[in-house]
C-alpha positions in Angstrom: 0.0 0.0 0.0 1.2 3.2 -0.7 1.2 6.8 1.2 -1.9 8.2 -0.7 -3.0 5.4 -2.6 -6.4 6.0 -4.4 -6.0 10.1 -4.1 -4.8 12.3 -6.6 -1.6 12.5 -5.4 -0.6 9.0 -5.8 2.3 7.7 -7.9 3.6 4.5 -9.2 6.8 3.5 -7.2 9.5 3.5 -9.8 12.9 2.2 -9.8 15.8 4.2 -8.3 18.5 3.5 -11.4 16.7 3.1 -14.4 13.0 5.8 -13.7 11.1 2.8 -14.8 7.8 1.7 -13.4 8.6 -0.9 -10.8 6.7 -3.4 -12.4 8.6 -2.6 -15.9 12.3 -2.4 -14.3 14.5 -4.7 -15.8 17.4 -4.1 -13.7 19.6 -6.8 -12.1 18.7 -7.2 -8.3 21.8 -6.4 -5.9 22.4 -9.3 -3.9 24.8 -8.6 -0.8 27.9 -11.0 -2.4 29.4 -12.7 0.8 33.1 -14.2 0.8 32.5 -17.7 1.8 33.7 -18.4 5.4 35.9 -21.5 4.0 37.7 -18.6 2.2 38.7 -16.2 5.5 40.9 -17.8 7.5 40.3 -16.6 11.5 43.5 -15.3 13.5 42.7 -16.0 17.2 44.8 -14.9 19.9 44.6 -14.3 23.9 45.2 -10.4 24.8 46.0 -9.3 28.4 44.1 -6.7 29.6 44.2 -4.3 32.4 43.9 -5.7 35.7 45.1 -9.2 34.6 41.8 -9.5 32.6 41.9 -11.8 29.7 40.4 -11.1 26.0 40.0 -13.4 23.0 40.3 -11.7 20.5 39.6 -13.0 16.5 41.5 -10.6 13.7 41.1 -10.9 9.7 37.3 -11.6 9.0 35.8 -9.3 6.1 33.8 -7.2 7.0 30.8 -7.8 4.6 27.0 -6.2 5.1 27.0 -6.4 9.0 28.1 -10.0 9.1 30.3 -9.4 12.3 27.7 -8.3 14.5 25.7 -11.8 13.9 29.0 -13.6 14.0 29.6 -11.9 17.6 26.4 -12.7 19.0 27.0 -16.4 18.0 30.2 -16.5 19.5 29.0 -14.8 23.2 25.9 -16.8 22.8 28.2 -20.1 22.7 30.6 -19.1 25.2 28.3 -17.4 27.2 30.3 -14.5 27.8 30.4 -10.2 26.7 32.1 -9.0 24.2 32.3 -6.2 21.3 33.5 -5.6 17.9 36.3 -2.7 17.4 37.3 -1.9 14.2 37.0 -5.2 12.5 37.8 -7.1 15.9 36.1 -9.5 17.4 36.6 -9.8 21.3 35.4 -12.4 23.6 35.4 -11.5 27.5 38.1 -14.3 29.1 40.1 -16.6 27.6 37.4 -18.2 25.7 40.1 -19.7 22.7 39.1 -23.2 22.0 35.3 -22.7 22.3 36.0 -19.5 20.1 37.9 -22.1 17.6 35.5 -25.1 18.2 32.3 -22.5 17.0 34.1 -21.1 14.1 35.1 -24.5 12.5 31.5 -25.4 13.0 30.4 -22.3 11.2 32.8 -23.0 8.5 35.8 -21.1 9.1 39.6 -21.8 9.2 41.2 -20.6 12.5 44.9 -20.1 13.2 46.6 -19.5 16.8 
């Protein structure tokens, strides 16, 4: 349904790149292209904190059409602990490293440290 559908100021919905009528368009749909995560390989690694606090923390993932935010919640969600992405950074709260590598070979991914 559109905003004033059925009044005189209704207009067709028409395609952002080529102006044609929706229904007409013949352009190619725009897919979000993932890299494949048998193609990334994971670096993992253990970070010392402040206070004596352990991080795990997994570097070199692309970074492709918010992919890293679901990838963190599945990683906190299977370790059960916090964590947050920085820059491209993955970090787990505690030294977390082989559940870290055990979820990401289930997902797919090749892991090194």
């Amino acid at each position: 349904m559109r905003l004033f559908e059925g009044t005189e100021f209704d207009r067709p919905l028409r395609c952002e790149v080529c102006g044609e009528l929706d229904e007409d368009c013949t352009c190619p749909t725009s897919d979000p292209v993932l890299t494949p995560p048998a193609k990334q390989i994971a670096k993992l690694g253990v970070e010392k904190r402040k206070r004596g606090k352990f991080m795990t923390v997994v570097r070199d993932l692309k970074d492709e059409h918010e992919h890293l935010p679901n990838l963190l919640t599945a990683l906190k969600d299977h370790c059960g602990a916090g964590g947050s992405l920085k820059d491209a950074i993955l970090e787990i709260q505690g030294d977390q490293l082989a559940r870290v590598r055990e979820k990401l070979r289930s997902l797919g991914y090749r892991t090194k440290g």
